[in-house]
C-alpha positions in Angstrom: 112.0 99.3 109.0 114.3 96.6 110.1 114.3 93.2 109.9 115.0 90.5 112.7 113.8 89.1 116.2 114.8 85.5 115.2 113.6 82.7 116.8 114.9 79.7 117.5 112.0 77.4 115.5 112.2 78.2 111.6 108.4 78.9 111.8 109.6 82.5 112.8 106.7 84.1 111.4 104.1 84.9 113.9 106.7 83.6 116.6 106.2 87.4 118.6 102.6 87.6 118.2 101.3 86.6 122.0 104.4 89.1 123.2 102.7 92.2 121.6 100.8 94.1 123.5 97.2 95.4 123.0 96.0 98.8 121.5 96.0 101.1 124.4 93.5 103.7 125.1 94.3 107.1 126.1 93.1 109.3 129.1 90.3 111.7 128.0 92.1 114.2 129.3 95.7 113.4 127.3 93.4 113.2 123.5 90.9 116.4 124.3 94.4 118.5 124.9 95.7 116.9 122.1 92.8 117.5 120.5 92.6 121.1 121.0 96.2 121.4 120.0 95.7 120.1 116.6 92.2 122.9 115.9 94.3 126.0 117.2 95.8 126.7 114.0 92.4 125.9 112.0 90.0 127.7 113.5 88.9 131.3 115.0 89.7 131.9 118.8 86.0 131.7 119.2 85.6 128.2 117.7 88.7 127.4 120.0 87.1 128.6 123.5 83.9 127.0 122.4 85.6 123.5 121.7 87.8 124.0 124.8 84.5 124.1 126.8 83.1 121.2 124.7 86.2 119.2 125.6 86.3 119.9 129.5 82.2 119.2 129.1 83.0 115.7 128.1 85.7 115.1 130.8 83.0 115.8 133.3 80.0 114.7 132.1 78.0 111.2 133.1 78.2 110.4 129.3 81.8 110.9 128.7 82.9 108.8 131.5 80.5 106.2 130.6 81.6 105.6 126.9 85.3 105.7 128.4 84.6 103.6 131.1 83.3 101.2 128.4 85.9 101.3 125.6 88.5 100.8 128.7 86.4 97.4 129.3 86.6 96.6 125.6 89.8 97.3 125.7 90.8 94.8 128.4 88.3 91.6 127.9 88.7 92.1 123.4 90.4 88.8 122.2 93.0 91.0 120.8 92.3 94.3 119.9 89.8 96.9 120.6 89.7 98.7 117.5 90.6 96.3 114.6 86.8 94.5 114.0 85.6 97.9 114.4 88.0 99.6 112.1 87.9 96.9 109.2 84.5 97.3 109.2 83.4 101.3 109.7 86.8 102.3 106.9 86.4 99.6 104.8 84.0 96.5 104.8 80.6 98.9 104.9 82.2 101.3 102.7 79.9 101.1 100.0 81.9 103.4 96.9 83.9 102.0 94.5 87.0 100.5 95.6 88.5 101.3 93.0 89.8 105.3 93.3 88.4 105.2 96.7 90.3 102.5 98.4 92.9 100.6 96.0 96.4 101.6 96.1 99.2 101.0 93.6 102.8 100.8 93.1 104.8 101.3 90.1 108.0 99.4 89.5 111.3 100.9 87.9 112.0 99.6 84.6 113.7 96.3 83.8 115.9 97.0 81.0 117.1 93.0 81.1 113.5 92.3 81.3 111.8 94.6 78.0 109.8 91.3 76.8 106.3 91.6 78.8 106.3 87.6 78.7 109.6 87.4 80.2 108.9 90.4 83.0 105.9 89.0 83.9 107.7 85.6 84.9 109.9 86.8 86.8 107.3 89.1 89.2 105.7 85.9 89.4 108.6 83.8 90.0 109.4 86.6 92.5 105.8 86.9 94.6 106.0 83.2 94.9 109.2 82.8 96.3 108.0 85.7 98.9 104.8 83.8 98.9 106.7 80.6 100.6 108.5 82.6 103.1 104.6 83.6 103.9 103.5 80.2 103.7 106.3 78.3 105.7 105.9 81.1 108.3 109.7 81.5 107.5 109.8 85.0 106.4 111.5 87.6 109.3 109.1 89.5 111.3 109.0 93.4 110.6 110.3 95.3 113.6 111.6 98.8 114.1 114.8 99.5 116.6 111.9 99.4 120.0 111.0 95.4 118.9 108.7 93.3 116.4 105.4 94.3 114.7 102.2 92.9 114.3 102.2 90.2 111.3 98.6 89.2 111.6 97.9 91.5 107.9 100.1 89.3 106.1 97.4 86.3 106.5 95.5 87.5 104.1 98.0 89.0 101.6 98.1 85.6 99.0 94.5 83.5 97.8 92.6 86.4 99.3 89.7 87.7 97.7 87.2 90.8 99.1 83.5 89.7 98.3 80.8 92.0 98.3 78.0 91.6 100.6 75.3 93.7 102.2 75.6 95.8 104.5 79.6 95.0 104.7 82.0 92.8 102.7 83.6 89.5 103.5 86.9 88.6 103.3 87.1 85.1 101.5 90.9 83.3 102.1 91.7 80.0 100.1 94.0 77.6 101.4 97.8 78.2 99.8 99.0 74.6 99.4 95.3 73.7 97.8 95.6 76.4 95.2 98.6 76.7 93.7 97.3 78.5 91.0 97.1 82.2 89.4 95.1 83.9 87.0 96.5 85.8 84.2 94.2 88.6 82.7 94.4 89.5 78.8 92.2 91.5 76.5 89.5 91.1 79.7 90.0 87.4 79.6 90.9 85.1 82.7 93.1 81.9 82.2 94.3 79.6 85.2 98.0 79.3 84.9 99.0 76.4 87.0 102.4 76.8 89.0 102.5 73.4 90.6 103.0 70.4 87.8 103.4 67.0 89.2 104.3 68.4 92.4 107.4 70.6 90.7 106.9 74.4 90.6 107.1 76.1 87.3 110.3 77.2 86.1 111.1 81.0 84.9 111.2 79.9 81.6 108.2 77.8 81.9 106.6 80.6 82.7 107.6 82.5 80.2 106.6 80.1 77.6 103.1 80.0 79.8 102.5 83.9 78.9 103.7 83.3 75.2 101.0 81.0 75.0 98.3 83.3 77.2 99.7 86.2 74.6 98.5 84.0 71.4 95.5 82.8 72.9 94.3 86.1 73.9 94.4 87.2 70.2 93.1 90.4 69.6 89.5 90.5 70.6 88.4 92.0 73.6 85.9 89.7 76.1 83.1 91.2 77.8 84.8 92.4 81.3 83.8 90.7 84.1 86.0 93.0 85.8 84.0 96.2 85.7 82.0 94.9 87.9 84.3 95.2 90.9 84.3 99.2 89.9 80.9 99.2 91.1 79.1 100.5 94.1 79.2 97.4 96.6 75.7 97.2 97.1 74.9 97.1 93.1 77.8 94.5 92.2 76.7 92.4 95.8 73.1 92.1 93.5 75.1 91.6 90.5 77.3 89.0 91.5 74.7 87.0 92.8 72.7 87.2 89.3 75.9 86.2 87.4 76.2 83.2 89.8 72.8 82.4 89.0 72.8 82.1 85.3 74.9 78.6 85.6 77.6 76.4 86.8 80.2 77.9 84.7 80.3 81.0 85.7 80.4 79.5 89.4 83.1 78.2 88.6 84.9 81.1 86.8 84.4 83.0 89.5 85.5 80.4 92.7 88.7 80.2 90.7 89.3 83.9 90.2 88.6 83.9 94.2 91.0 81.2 95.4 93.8 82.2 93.2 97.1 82.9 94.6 96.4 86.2 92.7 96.2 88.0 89.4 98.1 89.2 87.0 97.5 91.9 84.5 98.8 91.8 80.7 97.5 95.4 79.7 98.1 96.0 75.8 99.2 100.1 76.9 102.5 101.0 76.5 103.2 104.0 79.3 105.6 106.2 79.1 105.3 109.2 81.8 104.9 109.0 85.0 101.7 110.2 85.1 100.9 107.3 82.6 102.5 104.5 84.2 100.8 105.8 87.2 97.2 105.7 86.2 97.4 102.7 84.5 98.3 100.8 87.7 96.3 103.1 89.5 92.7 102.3 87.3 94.0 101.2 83.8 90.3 101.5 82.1 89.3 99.5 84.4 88.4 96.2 82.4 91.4 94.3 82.0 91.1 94.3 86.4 89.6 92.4 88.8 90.2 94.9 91.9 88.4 92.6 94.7 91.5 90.8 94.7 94.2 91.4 97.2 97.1 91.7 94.6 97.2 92.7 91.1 100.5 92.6 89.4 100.0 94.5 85.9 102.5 94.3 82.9 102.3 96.2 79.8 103.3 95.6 76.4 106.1 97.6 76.3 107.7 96.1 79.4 107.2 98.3 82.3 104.9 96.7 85.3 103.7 97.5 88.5 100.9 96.3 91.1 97.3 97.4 92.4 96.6 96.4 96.4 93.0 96.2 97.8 93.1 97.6 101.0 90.7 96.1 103.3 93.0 93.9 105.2 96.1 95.1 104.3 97.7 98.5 104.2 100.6 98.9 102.5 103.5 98.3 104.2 102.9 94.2 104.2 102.0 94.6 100.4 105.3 97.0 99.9 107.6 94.7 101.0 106.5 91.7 99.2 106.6 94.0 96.0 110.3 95.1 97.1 111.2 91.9 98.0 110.3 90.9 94.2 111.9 93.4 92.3 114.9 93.1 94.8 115.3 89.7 94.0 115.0 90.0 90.1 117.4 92.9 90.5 120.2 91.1 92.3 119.9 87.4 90.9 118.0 85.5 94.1 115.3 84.5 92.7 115.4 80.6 92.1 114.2 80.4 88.6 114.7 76.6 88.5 115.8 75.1 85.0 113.2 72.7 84.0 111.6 72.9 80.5 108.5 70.5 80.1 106.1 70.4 77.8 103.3 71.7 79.6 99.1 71.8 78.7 98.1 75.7 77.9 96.4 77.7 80.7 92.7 77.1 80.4 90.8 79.9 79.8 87.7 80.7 81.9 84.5 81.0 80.5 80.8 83.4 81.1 77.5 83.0 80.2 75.7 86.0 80.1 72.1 87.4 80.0 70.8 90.6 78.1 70.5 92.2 81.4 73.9 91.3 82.4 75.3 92.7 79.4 73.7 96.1 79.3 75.0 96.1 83.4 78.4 96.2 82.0 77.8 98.5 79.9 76.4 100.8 82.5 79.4 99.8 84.8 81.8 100.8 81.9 80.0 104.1 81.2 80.1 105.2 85.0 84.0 104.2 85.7 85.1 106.0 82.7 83.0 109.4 83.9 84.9 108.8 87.6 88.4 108.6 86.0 87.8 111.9 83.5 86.9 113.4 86.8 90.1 113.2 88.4 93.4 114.6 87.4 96.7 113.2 88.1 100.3 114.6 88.4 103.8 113.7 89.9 106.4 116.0 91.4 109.7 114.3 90.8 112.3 116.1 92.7 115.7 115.2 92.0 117.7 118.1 93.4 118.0 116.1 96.7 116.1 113.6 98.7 116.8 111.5 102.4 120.6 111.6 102.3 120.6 115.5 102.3 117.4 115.9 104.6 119.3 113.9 107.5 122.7 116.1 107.2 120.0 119.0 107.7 119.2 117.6 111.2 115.7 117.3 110.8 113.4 114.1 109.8 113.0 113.3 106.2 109.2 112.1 106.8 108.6 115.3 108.8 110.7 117.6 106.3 108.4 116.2 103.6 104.9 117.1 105.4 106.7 120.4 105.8 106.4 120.2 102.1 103.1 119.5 101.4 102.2 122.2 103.9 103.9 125.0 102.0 103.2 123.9 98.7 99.7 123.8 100.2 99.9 127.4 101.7 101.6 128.8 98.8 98.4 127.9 96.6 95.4 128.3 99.3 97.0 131.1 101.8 95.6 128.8 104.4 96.4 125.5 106.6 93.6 122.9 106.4 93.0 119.6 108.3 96.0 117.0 107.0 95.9 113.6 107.4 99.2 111.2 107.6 99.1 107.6 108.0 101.0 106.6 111.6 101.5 102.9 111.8 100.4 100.9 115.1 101.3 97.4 114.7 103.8 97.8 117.8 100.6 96.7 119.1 99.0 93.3 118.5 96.7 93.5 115.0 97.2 97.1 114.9 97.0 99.0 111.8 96.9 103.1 111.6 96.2 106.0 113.5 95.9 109.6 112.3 98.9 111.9 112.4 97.0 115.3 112.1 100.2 117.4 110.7 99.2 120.9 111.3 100.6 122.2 113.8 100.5 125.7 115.7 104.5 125.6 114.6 103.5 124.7 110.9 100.8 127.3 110.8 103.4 129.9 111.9 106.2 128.4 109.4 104.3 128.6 106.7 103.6 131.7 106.9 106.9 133.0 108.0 107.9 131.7 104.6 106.1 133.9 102.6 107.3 136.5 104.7 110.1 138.7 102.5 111.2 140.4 105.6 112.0 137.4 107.6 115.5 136.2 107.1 116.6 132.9 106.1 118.0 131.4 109.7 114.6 133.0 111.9 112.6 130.6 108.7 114.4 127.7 109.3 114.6 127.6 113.0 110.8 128.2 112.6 110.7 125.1 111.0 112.6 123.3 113.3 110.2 123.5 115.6 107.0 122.4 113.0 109.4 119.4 112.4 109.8 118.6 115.9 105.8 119.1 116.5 105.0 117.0 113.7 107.7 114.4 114.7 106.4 114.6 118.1 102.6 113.8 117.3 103.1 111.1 115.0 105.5 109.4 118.1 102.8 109.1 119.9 100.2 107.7 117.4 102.4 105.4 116.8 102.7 104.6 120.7 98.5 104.3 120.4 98.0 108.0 121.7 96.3 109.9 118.9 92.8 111.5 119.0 90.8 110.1 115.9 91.0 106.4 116.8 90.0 107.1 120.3 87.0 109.4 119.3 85.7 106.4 117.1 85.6 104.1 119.8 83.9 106.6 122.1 81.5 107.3 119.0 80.4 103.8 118.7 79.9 102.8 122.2 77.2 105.4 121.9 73.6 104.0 122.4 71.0 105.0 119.9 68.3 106.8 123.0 71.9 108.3 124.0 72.9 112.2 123.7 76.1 112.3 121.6 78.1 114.5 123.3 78.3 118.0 121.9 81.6 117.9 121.1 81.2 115.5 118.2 79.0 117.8 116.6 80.3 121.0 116.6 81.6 121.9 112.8 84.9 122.4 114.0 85.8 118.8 115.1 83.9 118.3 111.6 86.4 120.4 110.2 89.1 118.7 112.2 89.1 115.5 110.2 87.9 116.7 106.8 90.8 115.3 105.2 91.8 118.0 102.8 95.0 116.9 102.7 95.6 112.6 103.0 98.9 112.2 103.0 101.3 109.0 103.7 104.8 108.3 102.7 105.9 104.5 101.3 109.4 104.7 100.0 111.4 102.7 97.6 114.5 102.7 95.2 112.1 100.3 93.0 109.1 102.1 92.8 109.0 105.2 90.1 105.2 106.0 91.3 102.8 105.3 94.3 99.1 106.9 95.3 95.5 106.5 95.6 93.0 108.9 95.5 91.6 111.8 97.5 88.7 111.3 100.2 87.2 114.6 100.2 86.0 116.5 97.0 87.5 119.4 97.8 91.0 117.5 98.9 93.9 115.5 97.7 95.2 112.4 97.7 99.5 113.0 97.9 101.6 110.0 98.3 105.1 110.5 98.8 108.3 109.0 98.3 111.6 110.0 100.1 114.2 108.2 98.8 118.4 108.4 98.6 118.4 111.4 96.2 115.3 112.1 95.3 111.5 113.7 96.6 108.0 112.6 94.7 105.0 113.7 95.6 102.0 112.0 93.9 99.2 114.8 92.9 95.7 113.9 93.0 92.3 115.4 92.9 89.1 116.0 91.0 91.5 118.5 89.1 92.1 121.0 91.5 94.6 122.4 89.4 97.2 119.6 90.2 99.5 121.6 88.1 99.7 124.6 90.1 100.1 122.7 93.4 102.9 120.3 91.6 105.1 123.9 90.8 104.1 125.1 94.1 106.1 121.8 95.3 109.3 122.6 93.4 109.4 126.0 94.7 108.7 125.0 98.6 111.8 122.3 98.7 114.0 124.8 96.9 113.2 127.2 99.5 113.2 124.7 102.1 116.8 123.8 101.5 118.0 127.1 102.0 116.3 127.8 105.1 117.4 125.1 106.8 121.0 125.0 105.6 120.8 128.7 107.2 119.6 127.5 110.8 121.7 124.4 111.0 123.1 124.4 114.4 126.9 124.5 115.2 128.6 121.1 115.1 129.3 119.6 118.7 132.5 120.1 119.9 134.7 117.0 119.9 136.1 116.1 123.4 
């Protein structure tokens, strides 16, 4: 992603915002054939006549014009974008599971070795995110763009003093005003303090800060509080009931919990020391979930022994915004731009927040506590760290390192199942004005037959890589054109929900293949950073996985998750596909161009 598209006013922010155009919507006829394309290689020929038929039926039918004849008139008289108040609500708002697992992402950082002291590493993040948060603030920061123009900056509104509130039947989104709460809360042993970061109108220093967290450190002690934050591991529905009841028990814990809300955001001081990846990697992911609030937008986390990293909640953010504020941060720390000002005052210590609780209350923790930890024993979690070669050797190969590394996850998967199942990778669409994602559906009649011309010992090496050529090009070709707004999963929503309740659904929409189409065995997306030594989430089918992947300078990771689906098979079944990957495609590399 680049940066750029200056303006001439220093409010540069949102400065391209009326210039983006709005979500399109596709043809019927160009997402049915896309459609179609993306079955062929999942089902029977059978299944694919029958859904061929079911596609040209909704073509011509009264009903399929109708609901496209209506989302085109949504399209054109929305005050911005067709999809977005649909799509915050139906993937995320009425989601009613757990965010945490479910929804929350994470991110974690490199390690600091000028920065082992948790007090000292956890100033600087903050001293970091706020600088970033000024750039937000001032509307100062660059727009993102990519090399066709400027994206959609709308997500970044609710990235600082941005809370997720549960509420029946959807969630809120409650945002504070910046300059009014200049504020952050600092978790410890499952205690909340407000850490001020505006004293007589002067921000904080880095070594106030740091003297801020040697104080939280030493109030914190050793004893654990109750956790307020299990709560937001709850159902939405139970902890919309809950939340009420702890309001309603008194004024203090009104309080507590309108600060917790308005903060800037939060940060974590676990009392873990992870080592692996796989540790570092579930602490941000979940930690044990009480030392969390995970309704808040960011969570930056700490640990006693130095390392750190961050938890995002997605509902109005994905993770690109939240990426490059957490880049930004470690960038700056890294290379000496953070302004850690040099005042020293004598400052009061962060107040610590306080609940009252009742006997039922209690025991609702306890449940709370009881259920998260039987969710996390579920799942398993493991990282392929690749360091044999990453994007600098991918691009001399000729091919796209995002597509080379869905070619990965294909194999991998192929290797262990002998079989291609519906993949999902995250396209971003905020070309468009508040766009967000669309569905890149990877498999591919060209990755179907690459797959299995790689475990083909009679094939040789150049006829496997020129295979796979063309499964890069496919996949490279489909996720163009979500990104240009032409996908089929976003469009079939729309349809969907324009549907009347005394209307037919069209038959299409029920046939278990297009069922089949968009269980998400694989969900897959790629954020990449020389920062980060771990990203992920979870899965979103039982019998899936969640794989987030990097693609950096020299190195692949794949992150491995699942309600232990034998993670450690698929993770060797990695490290054999991009060994065998590189060979193949050093053996079809085309001739160099002649020079003139």
């Amino acid at each position: 992603m680049q940066r750029g598209f200056r303006a001439m006013s220093s409010k540069i922010l949102y400065n391209h915002q009326s210039q983006l155009p709005r979500l399109i919507v596709p043809t019927l006829k160009e997402t049915t054939d896309k459609y179609l394309a993306s079955i062929k290689p999942l089902c029977g020929p059978e299944d694919y006549k029958r859904n061929q038929a079911l596609c040209q039926e909704l073509i011509e039918s009264d009903i399929g014009k109708t609901l496209q004849e209506r989302l085109e008139k949504r399209q054109q008289t929305a005050k911005n974008s067709w999809l977005i108040d649909w799509w915050n609500d139906y993937a995320y708002m009425s989601y009613r599971d757990p965010v945490v697992i479910n929804v929350n992402y994470f991110f974690a950082f490199v390690d600091d070795p000028l920065r082992r002291d948790p007090a000292v590493r956890a100033a600087n993040i903050v001293q970091g995110a706020m600088q970033f948060r000024d750039l937000v603030v001032n509307e100062t920061l660059e727009p993102d763009a990519t090399k066709q123009g400027p994206l959609c900056m709308q997500q970044y509104k609710f990235m600082f003093n941005s809370t997720r509130i549960p509420e029946i039947p959807s969630d809120i989104t409650r945002t504070s005003d910046p300059e009014q709460n200049q504020f952050i809360i600092v978790m410890r042993h499952n205690q909340f303090y407000k850490l001020d970061l505006l004293v007589d109108g002067q921000r904080l220093s880095t070594d106030e800060l740091v003297a801020q967290f040697q104080q939280i450190y030493k109030l914190a002690g050793t004893k654990k509080d109750d956790p307020v934050g299990l709560f937001t591991t709850e159902n939405r529905d139970v902890w919309t009931q809950i939340r009420k009841d702890v309001l309603a028990v008194s004024k203090v814990n009104q309080e507590s919990l309108d600060l917790i809300e308005r903060a800037a955001f939060v940060v974590c001081l676990d009392d873990s020391k992870p080592v692996t990846k796989e540790e570092i990697s579930r602490a941000c992911w979940h930690g044990d979930g009480r030392n969390r609030f995970f309704d808040k937008s960011l969570q930056f986390i700490i640990f006693d022994n130095g390392k750190a990293g961050f938890n995002g909640e997605h509902s109005m953010m994905d993770a690109t915004p939240t990426s490059r504020l957490c880049e930004y941060v470690c960038e700056s720390i890294a290379t000496g731009k953070v302004n850690h000002g040099s005042s020293k005052r004598e400052l009061a210590f962060p107040r610590k927040l306080q609940f009252e609780w009742t006997p039922k209350l209690k025991q609702q923790l306890v449940q709370a506590g009881q259920q998260f930890d039987q969710v996390i024993d579920k799942h398993d979690l493991q990282v392929v760290v690749f360091e044999a070669y990453g994007k600098n050797l991918i691009k001399k190969l000729g091919v796209s390192p995002d597509a080379y590394a869905q070619m990965a996850i294909q194999l991998a998967y192929y290797k262990m199942y002998g079989v291609c199942r519906a993949t999902y990778e995250s396209a971003q669409t905020k070309k468009y004005e508040w766009g967000r994602t669309e569905t890149c559906r990877s498999v591919s009649v060209e990755s179907a037959a690459w797959v299995r011309a790689m475990q083909d010992p009679h094939l040789d090496l150049k006829t496997k890589g020129e295979l796979g050529r063309k499964a890069i090009k496919s996949q490279s070709a489909y996720m163009a054109d979500c990104v240009n707004g032409k996908g089929v999963d976003r469009h079939f929503l729309g349809l969907r929900l324009l549907l009347n309740k005394n209307e037919e659904k069209p038959k299409l929409f029920s046939d278990p293949v297009f069922s089949q189409s968009c269980h998400w065995n694989l969900s897959t997306s790629q954020i990449s950073s020389e920062y980060y030594q771990g990203y992920g989430w979870g899965e979103v089918v039982p019998d899936g996985y969640g794989i987030a992947y990097m693609v950096n300078d020299n190195r692949l990771q794949f992150n491995l998750v699942s309600l232990k689906l034998k993670n450690d098979h698929l993770r060797q079944y990695f490290i054999e596909a991009l060994h065998e990957m590189r060979a193949v495609f050093e053996a079809s590399l085309p001739p160099p161009k002649a020079k003139l």
